[in-house]
C-alpha positions in Angstrom: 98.1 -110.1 106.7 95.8 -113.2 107.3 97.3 -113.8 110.6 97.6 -110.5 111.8 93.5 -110.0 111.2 93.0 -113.6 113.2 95.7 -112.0 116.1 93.5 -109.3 116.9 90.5 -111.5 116.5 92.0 -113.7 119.6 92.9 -110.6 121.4 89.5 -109.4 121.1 87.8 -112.7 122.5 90.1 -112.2 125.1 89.2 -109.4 126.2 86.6 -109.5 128.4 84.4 -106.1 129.2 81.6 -107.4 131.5 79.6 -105.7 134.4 80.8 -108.3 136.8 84.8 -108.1 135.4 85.1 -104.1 136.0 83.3 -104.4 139.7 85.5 -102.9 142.0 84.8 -105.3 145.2 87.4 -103.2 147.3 86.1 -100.0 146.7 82.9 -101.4 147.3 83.7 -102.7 150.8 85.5 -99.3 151.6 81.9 -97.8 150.8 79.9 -99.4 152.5 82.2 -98.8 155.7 82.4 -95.2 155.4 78.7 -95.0 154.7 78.1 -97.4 158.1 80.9 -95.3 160.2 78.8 -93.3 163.5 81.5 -91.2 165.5 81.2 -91.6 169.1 79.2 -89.2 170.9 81.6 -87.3 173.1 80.7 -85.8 176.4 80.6 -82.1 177.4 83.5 -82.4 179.6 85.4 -84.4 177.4 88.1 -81.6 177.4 88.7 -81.4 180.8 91.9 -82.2 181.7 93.3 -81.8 178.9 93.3 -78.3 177.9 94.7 -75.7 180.3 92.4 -72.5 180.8 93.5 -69.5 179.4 94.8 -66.3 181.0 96.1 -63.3 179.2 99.8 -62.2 179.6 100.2 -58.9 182.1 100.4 -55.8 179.8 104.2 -54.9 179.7 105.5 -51.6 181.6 107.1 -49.0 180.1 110.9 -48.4 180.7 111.7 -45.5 183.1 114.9 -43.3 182.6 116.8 -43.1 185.4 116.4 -40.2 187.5 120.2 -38.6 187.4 120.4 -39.0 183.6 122.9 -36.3 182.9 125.4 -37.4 185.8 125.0 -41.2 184.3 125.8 -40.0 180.4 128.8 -37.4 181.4 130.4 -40.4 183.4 130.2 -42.0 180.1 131.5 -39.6 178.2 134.4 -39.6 180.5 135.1 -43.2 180.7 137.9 -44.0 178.2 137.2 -47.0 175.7 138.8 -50.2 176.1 141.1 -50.5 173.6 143.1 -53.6 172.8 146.6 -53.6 171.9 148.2 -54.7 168.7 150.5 -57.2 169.2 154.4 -55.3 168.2 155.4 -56.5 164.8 158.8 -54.6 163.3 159.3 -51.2 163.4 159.1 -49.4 159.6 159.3 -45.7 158.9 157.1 -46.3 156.2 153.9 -48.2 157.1 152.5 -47.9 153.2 155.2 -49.7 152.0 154.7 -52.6 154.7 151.3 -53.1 153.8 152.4 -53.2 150.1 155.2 -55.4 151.0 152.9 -58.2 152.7 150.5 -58.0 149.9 153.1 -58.7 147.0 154.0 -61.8 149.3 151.1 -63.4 149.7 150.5 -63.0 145.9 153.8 -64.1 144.6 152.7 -67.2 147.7 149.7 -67.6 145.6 151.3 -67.8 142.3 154.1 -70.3 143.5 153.6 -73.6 141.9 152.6 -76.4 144.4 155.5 -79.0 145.4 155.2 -81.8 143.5 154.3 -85.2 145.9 157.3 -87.8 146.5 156.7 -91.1 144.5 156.8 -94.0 147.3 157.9 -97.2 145.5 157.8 -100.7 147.1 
């Protein structure tokens, strides 16, 4: 107990909380050059050359329909889609059960354990 009461006795001589200790001499400096900082004085034409003048955009035109409208959207109407063609797979009567078929495949595919990977000894 003695030597803990002289322990903080030392640490408290230590301990030093003077004016001159807790001076901040960099924050001082940074001070005292903001304080002294003047901005040079810049010209009236300083921006010239460097900033392009403005100009507003042209006002967009509306879009005209064309004049033979009715000729244009019946030769449309008329036009037959481009349609591209399957590629043949095997002939089926019953297309359902095709469709059914493929899908138990790839699920039995699915549920197929993986082949186990060949052991290479040396």
């Amino acid at each position: 107990m003695l030597f803990r009461t002289a322990a903080a006795r030392v640490a408290t001589r230590a301990f030093s909380s003077s004016a001159a200790a807790r001076k901040d001499l960099v924050q001082d400096l940074y001070l005292k050059e903001l304080k002294a900082y003047k901005p040079a004085a810049s010209t009236k034409d300083a921006h010239v050359g460097l900033v392009k003048a403005f100009s507003a955009p042209i006002a967009p035109s509306a879009p005209t329909l064309p004049a033979d409208l009715a000729s244009e959207l019946s030769a449309y109407d008329a036009s037959e889609p481009a349609i591209a063609e399957a590629p043949a797979a095997v002939a089926s009567s019953d297309p359902a059960a095709e469709a059914g078929a493929g899908a138990e495949a790839f699920l039995s595919f699915l549920e197929a354990d993986l082949p186990k990977p060949e052991v290479h000894h040396h």
